[in-house]
N, C-alpha and C positions, 0 to 999 in steps of 0.2 A: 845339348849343353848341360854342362853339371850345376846345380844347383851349392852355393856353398852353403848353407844349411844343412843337406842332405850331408855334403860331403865331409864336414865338420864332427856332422852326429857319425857318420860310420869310420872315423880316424877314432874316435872316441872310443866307440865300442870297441874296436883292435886293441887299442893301449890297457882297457880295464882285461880284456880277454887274454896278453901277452902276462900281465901280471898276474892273474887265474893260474897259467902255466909255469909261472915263474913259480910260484908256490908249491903248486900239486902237478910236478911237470913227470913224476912215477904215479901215484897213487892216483889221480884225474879225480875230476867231482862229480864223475857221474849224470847221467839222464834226468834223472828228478832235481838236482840241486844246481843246474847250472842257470835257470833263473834266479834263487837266491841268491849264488855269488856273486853274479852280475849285479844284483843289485847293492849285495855290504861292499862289493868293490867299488863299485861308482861310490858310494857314500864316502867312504874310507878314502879315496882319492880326492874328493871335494874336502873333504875336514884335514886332510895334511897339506893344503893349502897348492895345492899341484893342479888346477883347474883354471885355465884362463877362463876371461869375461865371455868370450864367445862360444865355449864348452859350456858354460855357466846357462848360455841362453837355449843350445842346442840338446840338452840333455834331455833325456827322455827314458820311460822305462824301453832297458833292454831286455826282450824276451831270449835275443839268440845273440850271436859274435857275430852276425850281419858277415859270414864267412866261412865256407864249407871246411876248411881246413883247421880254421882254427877252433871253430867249434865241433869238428871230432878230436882232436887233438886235446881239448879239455873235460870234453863226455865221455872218452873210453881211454887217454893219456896217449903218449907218444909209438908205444906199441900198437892200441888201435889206430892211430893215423897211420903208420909203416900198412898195417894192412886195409887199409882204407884204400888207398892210393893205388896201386893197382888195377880197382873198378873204377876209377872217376873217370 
């Protein structure tokens, strides 16, 4: 049984990690920085007023995109996922 808390926080993390890619979806942010992004995205998403009450309650540091794909696809950009995908 799924938890909607859990499944709340890991919609969450996708949507700030889809906008990660929406940005740097050539250039990626790299190994080291994709804790920072996650986190000024989260922020940045809460202050333009785009966070329900129940995102509001669920949030939490993200250390990862809680999602194999999408967090290669923002640590090495969309050429590292093309060869990602292959070994998964």
């Amino acid at each position: 049984m799924l938890k909607s808390r859990s499944v709340w926080g890991r919609l969450l993390s996708w949507e700030i990690t889809l906008r990660i890619l929406r940005d740097h979806w050539i250039t990626r942010v790299g190994f080291d920085n994709l804790t920072t992004s996650l986190t000024r995205y989260t922020g940045d998403y809460f202050q333009e007023g785009s966070g329900s009450e129940t995102e509001r309650l669920v949030v939490s540091y993200f250390g990862t995109a809680l999602n194999d794909y999408l967090e290669t696809a923002a640590t090495l950009g969309f050429t590292g996922l093309v060869c990602y995908i292959p070994f998964w």
